[in-house]
mmCIF file of the N, C-alpha and C atoms, coordinates in Angstrom:
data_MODEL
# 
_entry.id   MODEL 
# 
loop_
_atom_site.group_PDB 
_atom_site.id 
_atom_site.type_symbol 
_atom_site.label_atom_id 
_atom_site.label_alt_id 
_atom_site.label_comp_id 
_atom_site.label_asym_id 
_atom_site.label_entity_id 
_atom_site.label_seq_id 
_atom_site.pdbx_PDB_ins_code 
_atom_site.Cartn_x 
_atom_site.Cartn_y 
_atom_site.Cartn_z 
_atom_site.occupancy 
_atom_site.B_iso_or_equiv 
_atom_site.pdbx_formal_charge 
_atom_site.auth_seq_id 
_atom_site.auth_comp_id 
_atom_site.auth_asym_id 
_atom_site.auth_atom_id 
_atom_site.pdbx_PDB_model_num 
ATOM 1   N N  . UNK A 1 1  ? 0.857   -1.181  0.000   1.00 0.00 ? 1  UNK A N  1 
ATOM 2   C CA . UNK A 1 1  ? 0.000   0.000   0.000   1.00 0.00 ? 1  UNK A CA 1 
ATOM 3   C C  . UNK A 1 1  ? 0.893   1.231   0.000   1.00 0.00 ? 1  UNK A C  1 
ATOM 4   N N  . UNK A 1 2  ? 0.831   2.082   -1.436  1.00 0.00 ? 2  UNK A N  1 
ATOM 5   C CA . UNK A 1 2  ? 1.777   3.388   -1.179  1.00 0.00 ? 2  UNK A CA 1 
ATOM 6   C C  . UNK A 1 2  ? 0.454   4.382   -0.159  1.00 0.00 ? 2  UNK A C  1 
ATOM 7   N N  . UNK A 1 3  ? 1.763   5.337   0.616   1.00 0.00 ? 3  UNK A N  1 
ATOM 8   C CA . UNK A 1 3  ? 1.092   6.502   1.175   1.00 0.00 ? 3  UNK A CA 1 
ATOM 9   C C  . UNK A 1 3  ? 1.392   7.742   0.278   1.00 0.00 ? 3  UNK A C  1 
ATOM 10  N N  . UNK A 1 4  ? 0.894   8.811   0.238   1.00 0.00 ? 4  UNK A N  1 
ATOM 11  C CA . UNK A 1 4  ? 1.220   9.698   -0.520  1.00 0.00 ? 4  UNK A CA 1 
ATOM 12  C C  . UNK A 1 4  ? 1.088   11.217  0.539   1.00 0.00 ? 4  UNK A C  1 
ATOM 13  N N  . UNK A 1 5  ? 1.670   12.074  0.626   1.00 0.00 ? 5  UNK A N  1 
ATOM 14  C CA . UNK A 1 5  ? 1.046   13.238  1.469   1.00 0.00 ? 5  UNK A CA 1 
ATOM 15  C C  . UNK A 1 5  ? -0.071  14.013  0.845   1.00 0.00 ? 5  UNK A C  1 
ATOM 16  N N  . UNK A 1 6  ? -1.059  14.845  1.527   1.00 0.00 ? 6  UNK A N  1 
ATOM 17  C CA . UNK A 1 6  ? -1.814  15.681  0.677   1.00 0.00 ? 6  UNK A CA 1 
ATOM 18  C C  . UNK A 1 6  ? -1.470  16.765  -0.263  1.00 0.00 ? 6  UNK A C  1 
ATOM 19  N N  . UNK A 1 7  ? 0.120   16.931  -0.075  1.00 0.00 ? 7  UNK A N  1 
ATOM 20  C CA . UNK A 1 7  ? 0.623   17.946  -1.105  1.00 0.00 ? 7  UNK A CA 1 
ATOM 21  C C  . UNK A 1 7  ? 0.884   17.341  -2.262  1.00 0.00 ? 7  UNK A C  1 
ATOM 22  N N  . UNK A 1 8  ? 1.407   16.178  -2.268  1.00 0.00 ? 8  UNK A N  1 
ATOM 23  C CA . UNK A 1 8  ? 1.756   15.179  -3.444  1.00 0.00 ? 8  UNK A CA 1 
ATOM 24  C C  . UNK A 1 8  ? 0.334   14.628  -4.279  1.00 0.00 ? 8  UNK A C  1 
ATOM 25  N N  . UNK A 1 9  ? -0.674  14.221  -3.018  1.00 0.00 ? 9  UNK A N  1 
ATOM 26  C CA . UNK A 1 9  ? -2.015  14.325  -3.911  1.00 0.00 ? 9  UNK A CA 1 
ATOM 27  C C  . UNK A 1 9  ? -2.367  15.031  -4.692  1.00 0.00 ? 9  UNK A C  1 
ATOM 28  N N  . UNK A 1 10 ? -2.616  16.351  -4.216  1.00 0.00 ? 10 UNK A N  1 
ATOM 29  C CA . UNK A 1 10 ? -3.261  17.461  -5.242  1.00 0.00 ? 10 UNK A CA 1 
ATOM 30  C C  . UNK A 1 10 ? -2.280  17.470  -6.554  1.00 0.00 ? 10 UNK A C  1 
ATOM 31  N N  . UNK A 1 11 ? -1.575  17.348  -6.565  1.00 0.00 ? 11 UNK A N  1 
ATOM 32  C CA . UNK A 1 11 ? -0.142  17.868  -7.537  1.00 0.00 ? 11 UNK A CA 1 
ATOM 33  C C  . UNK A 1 11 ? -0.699  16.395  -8.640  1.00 0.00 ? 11 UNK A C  1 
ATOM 34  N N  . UNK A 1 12 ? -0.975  15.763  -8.034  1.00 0.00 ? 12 UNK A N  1 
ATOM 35  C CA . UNK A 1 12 ? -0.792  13.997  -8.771  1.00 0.00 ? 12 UNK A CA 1 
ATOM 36  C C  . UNK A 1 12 ? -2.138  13.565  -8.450  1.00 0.00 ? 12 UNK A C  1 
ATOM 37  N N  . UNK A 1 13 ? -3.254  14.002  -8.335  1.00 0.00 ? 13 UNK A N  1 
ATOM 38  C CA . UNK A 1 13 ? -4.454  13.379  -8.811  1.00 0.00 ? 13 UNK A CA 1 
ATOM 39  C C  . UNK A 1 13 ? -4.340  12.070  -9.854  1.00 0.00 ? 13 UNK A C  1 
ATOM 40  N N  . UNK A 1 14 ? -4.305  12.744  -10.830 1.00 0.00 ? 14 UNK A N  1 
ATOM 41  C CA . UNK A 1 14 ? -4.628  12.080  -12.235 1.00 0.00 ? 14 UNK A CA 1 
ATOM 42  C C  . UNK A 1 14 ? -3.917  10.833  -12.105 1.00 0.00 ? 14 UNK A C  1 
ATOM 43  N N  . UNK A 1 15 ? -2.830  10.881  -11.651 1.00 0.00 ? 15 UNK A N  1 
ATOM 44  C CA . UNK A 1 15 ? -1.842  9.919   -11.657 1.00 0.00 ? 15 UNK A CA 1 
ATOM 45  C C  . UNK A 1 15 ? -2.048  8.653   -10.635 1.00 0.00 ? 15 UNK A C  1 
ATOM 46  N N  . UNK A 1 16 ? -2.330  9.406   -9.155  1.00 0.00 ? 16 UNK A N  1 
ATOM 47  C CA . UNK A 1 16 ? -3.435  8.258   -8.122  1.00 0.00 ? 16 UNK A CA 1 
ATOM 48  C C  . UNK A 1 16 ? -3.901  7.654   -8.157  1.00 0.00 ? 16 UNK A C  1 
ATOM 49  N N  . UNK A 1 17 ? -5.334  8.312   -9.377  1.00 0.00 ? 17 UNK A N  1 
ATOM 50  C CA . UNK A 1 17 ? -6.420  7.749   -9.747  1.00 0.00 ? 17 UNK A CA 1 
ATOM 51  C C  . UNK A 1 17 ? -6.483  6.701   -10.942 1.00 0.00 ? 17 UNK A C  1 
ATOM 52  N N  . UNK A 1 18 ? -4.825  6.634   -11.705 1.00 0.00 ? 18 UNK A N  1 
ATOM 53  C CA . UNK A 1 18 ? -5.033  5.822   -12.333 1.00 0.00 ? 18 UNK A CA 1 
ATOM 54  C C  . UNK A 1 18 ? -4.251  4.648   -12.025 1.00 0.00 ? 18 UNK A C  1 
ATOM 55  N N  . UNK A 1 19 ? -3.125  4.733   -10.695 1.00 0.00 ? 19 UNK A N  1 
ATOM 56  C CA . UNK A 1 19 ? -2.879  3.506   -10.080 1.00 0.00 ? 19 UNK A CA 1 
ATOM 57  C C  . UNK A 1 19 ? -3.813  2.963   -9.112  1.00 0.00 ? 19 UNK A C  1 
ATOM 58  N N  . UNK A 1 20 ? -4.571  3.478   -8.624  1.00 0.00 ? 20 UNK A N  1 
ATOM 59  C CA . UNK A 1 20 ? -5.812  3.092   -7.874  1.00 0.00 ? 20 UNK A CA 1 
ATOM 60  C C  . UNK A 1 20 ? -6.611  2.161   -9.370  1.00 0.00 ? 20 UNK A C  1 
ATOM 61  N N  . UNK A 1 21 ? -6.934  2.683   -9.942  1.00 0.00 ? 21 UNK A N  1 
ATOM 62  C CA . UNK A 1 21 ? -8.039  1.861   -11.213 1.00 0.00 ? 21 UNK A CA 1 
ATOM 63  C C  . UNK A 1 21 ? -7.154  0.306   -12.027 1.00 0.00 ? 21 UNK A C  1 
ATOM 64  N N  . UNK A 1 22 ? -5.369  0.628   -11.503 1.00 0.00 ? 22 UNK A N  1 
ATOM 65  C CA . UNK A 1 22 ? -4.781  -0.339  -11.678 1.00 0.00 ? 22 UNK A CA 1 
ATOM 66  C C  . UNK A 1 22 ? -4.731  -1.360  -10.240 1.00 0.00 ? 22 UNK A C  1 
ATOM 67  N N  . UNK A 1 23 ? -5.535  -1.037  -9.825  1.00 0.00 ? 23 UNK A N  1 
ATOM 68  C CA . UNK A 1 23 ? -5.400  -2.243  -8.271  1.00 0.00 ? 23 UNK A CA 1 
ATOM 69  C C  . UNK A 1 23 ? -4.724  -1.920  -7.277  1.00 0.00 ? 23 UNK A C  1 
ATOM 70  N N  . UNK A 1 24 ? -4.033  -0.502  -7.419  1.00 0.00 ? 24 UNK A N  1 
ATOM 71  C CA . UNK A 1 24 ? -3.142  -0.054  -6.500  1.00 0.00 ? 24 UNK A CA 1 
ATOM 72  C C  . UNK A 1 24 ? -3.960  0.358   -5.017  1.00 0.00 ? 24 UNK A C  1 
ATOM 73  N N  . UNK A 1 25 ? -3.597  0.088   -3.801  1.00 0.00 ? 25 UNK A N  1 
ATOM 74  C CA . UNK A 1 25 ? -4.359  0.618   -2.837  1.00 0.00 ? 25 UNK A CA 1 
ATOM 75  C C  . UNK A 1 25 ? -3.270  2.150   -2.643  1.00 0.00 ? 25 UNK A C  1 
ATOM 76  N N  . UNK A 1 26 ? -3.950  3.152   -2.094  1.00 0.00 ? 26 UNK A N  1 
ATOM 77  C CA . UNK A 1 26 ? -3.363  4.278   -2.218  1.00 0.00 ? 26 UNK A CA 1 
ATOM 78  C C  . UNK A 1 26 ? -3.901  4.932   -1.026  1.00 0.00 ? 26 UNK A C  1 
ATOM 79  N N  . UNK A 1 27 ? -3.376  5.615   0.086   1.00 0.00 ? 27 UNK A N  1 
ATOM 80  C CA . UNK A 1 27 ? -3.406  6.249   1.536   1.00 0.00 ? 27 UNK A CA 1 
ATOM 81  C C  . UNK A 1 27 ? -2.843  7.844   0.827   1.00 0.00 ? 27 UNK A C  1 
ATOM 82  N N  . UNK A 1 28 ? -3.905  8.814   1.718   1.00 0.00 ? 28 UNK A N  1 
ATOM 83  C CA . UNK A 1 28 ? -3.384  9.998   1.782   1.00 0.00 ? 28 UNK A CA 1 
ATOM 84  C C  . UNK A 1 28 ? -3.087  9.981   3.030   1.00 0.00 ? 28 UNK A C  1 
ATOM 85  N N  . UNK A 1 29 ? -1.963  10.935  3.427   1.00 0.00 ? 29 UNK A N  1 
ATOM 86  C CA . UNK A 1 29 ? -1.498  11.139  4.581   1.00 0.00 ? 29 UNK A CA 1 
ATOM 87  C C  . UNK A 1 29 ? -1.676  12.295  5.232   1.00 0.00 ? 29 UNK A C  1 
ATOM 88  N N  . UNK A 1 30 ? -1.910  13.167  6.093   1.00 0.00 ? 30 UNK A N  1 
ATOM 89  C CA . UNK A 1 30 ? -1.204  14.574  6.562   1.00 0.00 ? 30 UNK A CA 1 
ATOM 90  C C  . UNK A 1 30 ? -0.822  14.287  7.945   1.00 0.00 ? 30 UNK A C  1 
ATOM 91  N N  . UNK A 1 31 ? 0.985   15.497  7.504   1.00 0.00 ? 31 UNK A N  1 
ATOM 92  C CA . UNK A 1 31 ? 1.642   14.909  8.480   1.00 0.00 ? 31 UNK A CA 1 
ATOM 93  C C  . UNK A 1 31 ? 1.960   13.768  8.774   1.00 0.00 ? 31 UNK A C  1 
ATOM 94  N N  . UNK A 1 32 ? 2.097   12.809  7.597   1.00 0.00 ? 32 UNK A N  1 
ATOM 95  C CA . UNK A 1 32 ? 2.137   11.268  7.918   1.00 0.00 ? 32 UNK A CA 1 
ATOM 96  C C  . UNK A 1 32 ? 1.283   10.752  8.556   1.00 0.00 ? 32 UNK A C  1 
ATOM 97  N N  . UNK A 1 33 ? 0.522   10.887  9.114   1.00 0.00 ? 33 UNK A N  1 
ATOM 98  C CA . UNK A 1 33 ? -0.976  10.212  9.888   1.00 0.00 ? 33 UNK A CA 1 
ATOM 99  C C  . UNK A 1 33 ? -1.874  10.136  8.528   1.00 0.00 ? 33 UNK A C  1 
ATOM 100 N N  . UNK A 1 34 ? -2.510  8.706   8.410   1.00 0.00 ? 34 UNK A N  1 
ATOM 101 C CA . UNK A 1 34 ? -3.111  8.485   7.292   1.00 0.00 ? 34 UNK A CA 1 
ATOM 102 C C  . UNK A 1 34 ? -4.821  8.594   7.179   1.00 0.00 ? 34 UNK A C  1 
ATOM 103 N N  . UNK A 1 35 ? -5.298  9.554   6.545   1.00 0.00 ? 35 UNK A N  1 
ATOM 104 C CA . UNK A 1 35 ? -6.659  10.569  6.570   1.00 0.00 ? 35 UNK A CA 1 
ATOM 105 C C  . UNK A 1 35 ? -7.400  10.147  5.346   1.00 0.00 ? 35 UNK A C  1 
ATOM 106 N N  . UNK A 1 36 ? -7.109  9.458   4.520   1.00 0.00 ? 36 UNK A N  1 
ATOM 107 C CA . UNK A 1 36 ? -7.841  9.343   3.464   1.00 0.00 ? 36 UNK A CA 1 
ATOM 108 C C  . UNK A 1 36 ? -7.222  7.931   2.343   1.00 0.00 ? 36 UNK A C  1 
ATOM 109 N N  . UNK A 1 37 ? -8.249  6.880   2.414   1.00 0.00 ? 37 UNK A N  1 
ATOM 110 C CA . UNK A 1 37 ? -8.253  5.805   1.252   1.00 0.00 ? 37 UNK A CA 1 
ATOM 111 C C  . UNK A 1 37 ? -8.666  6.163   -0.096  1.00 0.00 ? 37 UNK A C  1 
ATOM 112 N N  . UNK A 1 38 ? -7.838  6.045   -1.200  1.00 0.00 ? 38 UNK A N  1 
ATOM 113 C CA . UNK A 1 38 ? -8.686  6.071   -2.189  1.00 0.00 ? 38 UNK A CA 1 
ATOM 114 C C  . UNK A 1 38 ? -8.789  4.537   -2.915  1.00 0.00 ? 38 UNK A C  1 
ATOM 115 N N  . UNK A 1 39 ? -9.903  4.997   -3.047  1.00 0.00 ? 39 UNK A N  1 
ATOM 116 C CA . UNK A 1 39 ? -10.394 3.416   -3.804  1.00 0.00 ? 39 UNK A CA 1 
ATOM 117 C C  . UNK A 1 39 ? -11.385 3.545   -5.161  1.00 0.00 ? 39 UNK A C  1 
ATOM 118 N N  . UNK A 1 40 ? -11.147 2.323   -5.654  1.00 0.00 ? 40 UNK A N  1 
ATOM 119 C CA . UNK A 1 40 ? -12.577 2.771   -7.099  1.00 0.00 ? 40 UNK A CA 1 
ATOM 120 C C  . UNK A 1 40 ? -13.843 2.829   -6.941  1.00 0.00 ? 40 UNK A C  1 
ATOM 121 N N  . UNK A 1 41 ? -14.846 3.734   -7.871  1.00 0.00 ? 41 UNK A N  1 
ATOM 122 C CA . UNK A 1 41 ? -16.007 3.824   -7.082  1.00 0.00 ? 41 UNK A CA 1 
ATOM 123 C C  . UNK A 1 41 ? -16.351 2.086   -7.663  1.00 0.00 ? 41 UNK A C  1 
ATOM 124 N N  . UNK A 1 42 ? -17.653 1.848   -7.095  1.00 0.00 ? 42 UNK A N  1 
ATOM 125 C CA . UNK A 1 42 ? -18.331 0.758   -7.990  1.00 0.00 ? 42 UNK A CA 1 
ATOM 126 C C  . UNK A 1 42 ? -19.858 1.121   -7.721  1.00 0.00 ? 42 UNK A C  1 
ATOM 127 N N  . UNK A 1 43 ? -20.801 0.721   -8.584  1.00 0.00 ? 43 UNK A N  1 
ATOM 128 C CA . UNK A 1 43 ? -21.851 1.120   -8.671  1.00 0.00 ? 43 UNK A CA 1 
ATOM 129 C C  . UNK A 1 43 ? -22.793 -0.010  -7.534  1.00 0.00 ? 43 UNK A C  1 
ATOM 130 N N  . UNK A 1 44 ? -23.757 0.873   -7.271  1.00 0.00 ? 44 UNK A N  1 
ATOM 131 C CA . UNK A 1 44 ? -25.047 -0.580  -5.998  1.00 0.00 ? 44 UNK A CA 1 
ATOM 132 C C  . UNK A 1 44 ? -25.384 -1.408  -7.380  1.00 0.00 ? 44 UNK A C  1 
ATOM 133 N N  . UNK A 1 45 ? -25.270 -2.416  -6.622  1.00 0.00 ? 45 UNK A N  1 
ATOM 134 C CA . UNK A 1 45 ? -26.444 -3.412  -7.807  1.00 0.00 ? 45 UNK A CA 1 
ATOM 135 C C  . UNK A 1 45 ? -27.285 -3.787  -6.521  1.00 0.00 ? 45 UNK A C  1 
ATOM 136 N N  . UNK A 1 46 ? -28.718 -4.210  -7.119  1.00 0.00 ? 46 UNK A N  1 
ATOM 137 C CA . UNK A 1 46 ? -29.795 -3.622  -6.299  1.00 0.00 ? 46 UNK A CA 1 
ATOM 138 C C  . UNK A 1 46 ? -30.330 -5.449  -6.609  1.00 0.00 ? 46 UNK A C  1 
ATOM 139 N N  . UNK A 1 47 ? -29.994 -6.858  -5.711  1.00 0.00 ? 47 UNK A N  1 
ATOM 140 C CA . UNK A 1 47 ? -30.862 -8.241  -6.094  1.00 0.00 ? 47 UNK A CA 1 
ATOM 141 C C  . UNK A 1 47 ? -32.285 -8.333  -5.719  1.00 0.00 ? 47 UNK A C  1 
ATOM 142 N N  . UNK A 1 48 ? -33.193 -8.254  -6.652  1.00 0.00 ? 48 UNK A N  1 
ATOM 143 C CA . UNK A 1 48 ? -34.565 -8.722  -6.415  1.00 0.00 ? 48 UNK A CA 1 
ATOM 144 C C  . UNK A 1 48 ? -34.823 -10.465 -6.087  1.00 0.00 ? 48 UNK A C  1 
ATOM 145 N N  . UNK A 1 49 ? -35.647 -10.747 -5.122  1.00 0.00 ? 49 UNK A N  1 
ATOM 146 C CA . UNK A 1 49 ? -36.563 -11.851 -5.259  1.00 0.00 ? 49 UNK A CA 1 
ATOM 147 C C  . UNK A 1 49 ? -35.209 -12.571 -4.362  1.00 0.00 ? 49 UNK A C  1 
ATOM 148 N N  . UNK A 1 50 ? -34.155 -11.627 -3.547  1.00 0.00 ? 50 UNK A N  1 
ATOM 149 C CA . UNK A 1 50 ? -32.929 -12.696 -2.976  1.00 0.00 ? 50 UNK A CA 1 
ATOM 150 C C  . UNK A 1 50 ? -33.971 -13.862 -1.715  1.00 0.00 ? 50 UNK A C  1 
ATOM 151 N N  . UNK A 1 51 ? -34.893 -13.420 -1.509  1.00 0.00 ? 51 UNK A N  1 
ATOM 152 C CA . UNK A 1 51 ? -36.060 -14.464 -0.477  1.00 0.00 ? 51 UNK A CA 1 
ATOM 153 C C  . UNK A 1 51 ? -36.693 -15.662 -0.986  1.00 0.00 ? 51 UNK A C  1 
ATOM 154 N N  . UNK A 1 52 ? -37.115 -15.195 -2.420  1.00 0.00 ? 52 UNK A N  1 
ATOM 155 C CA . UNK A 1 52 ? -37.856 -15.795 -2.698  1.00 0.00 ? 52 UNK A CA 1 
ATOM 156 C C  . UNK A 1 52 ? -38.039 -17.526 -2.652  1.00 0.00 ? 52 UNK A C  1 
ATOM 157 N N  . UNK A 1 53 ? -37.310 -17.794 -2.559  1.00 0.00 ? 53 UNK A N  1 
ATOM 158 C CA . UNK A 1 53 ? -37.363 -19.685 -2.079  1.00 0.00 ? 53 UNK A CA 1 
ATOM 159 C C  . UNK A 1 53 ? -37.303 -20.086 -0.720  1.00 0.00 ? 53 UNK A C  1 
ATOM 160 N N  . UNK A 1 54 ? -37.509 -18.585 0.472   1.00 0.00 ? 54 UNK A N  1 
ATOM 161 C CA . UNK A 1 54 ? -37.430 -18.837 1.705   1.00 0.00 ? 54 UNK A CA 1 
ATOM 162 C C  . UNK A 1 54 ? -38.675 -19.752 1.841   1.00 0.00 ? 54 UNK A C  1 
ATOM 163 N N  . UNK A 1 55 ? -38.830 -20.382 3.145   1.00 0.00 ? 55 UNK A N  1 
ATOM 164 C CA . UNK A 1 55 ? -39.657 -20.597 3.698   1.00 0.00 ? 55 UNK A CA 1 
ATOM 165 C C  . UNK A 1 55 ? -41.091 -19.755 3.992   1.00 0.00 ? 55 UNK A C  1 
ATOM 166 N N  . UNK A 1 56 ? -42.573 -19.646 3.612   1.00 0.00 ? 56 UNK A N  1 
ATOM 167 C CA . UNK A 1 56 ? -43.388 -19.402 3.862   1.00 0.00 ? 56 UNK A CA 1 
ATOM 168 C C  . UNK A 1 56 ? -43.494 -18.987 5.948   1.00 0.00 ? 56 UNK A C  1 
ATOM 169 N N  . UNK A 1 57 ? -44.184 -17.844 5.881   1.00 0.00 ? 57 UNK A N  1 
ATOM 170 C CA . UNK A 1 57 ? -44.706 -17.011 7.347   1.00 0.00 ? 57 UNK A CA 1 
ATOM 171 C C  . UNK A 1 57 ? -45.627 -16.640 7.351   1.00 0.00 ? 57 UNK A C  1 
ATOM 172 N N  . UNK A 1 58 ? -46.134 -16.485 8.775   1.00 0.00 ? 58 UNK A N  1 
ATOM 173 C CA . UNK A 1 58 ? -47.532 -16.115 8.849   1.00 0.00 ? 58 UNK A CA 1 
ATOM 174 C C  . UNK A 1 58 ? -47.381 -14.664 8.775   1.00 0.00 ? 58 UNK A C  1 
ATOM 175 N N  . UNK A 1 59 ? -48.069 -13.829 8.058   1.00 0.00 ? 59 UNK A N  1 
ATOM 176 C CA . UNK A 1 59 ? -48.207 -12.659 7.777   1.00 0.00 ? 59 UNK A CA 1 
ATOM 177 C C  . UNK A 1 59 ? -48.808 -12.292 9.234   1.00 0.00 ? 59 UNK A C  1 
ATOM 178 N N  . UNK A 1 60 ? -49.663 -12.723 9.596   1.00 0.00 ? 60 UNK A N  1 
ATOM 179 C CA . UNK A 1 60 ? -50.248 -11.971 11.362  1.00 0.00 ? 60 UNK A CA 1 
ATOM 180 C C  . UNK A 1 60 ? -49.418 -11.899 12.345  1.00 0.00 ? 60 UNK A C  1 
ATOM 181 N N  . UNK A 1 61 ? -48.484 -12.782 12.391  1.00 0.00 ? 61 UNK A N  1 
ATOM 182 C CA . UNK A 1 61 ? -47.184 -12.601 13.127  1.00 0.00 ? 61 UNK A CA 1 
ATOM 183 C C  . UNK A 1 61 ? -46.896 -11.128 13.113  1.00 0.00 ? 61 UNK A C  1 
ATOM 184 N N  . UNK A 1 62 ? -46.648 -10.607 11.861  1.00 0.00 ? 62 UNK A N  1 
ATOM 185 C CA . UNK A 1 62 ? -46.073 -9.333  11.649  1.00 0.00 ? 62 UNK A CA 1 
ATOM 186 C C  . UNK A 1 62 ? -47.033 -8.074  11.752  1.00 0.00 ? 62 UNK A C  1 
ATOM 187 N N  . UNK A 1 63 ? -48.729 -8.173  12.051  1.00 0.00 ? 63 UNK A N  1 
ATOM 188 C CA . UNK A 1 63 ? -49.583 -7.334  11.689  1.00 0.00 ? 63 UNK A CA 1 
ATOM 189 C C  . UNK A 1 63 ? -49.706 -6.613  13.285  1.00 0.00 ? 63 UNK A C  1 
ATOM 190 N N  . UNK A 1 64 ? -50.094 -5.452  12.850  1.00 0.00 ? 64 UNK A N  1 
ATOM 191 C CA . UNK A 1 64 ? -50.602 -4.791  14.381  1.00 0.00 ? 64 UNK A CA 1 
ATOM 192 C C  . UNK A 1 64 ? -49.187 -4.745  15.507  1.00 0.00 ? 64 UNK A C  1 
ATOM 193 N N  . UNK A 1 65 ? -49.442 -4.696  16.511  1.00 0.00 ? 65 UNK A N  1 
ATOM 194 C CA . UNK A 1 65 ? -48.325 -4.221  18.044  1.00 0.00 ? 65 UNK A CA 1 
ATOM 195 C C  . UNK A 1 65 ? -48.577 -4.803  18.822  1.00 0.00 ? 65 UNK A C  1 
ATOM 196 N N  . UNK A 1 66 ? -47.865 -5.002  19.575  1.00 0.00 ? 66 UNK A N  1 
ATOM 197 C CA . UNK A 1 66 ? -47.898 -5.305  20.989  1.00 0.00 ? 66 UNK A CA 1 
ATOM 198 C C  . UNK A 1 66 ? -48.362 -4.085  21.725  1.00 0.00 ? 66 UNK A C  1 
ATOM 199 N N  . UNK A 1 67 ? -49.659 -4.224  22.311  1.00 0.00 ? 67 UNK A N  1 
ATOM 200 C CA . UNK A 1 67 ? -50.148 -3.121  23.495  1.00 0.00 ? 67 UNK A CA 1 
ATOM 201 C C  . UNK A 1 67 ? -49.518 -2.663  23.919  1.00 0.00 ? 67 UNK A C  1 
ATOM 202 N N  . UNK A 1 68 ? -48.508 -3.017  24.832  1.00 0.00 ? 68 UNK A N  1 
ATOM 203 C CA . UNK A 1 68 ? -47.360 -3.174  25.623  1.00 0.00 ? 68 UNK A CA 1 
ATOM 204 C C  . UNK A 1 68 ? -46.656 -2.184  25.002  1.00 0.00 ? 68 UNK A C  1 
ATOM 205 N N  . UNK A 1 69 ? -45.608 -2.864  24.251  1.00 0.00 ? 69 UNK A N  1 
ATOM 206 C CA . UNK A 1 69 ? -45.051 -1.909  22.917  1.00 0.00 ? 69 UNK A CA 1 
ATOM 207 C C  . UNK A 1 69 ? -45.481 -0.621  22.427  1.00 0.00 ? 69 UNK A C  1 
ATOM 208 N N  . UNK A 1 70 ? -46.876 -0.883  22.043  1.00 0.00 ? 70 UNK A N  1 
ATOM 209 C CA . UNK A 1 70 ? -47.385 0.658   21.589  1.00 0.00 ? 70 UNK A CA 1 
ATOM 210 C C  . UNK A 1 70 ? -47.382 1.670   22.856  1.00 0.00 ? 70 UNK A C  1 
ATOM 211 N N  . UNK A 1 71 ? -47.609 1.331   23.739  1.00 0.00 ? 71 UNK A N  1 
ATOM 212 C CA . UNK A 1 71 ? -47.696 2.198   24.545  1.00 0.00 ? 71 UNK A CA 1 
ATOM 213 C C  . UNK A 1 71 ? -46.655 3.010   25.277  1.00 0.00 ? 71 UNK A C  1 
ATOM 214 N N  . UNK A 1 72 ? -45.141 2.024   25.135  1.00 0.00 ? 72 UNK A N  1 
ATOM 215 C CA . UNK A 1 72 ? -43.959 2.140   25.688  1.00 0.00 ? 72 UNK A CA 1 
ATOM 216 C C  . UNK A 1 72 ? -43.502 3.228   24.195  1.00 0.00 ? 72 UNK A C  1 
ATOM 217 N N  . UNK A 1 73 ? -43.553 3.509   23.070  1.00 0.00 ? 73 UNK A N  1 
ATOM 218 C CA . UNK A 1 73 ? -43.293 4.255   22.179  1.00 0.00 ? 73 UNK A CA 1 
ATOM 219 C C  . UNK A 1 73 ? -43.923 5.431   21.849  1.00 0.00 ? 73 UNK A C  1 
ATOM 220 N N  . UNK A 1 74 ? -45.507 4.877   21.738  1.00 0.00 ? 74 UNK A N  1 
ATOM 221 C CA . UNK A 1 74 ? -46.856 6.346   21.491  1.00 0.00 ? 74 UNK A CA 1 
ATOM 222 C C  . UNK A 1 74 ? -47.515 6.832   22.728  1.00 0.00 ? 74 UNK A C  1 
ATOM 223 N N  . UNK A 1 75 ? -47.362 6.778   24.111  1.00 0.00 ? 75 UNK A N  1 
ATOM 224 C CA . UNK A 1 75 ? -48.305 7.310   24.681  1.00 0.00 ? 75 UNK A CA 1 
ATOM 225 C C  . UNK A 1 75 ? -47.873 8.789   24.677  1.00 0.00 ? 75 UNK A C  1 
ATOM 226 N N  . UNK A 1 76 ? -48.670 9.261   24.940  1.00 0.00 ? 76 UNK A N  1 
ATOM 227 C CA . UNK A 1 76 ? -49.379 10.766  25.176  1.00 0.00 ? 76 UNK A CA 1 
ATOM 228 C C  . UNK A 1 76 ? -48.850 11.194  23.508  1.00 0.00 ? 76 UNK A C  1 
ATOM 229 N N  . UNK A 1 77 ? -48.736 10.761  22.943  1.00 0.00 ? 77 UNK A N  1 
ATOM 230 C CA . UNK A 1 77 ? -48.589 11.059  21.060  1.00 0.00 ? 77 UNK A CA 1 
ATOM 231 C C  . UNK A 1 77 ? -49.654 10.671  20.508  1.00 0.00 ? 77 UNK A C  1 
ATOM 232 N N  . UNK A 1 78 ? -50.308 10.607  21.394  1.00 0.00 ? 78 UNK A N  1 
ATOM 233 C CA . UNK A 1 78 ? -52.096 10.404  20.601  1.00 0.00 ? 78 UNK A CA 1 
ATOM 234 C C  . UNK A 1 78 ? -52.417 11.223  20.034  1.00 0.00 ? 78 UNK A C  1 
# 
């Protein structure tokens, strides 16, 4: 893992960013104390249906509160 200082960053962006996109891990430093990773972005990928072969639940399980509960969260928020 190179470190680089923040003066050497600014000066060498371009150059960071393209040993970073080569696999390089890259540390900014100030003052030698290390303040900043750069890394590549990567985009969310977003999986639908990752449940779907779970096991079946009772939906009423999940419906409505516990009295108890509601009351320990909403009272006098009526």
């Amino acid at each position: 893992m190179a470190q680089v200082n923040v003066h050497e960053a600014k000066s060498q962006l371009s150059a960071l960013i393209a040993r970073v996109l080569a696999g390089e891990k890259i540390t900014i430093a100030r003052a030698g104390t290390p303040v900043v990773d750069l890394i590549p972005h990567r985009d969310l990928v977003v999986v639908y249906g990752l449940g779907a072969a779970e096991a079946e639940h009772d939906s009423a399980l999940f419906d409505g509160g516990d009295a108890e509960i509601n009351q320990l969260f909403y009272a006098g928020n009526e």
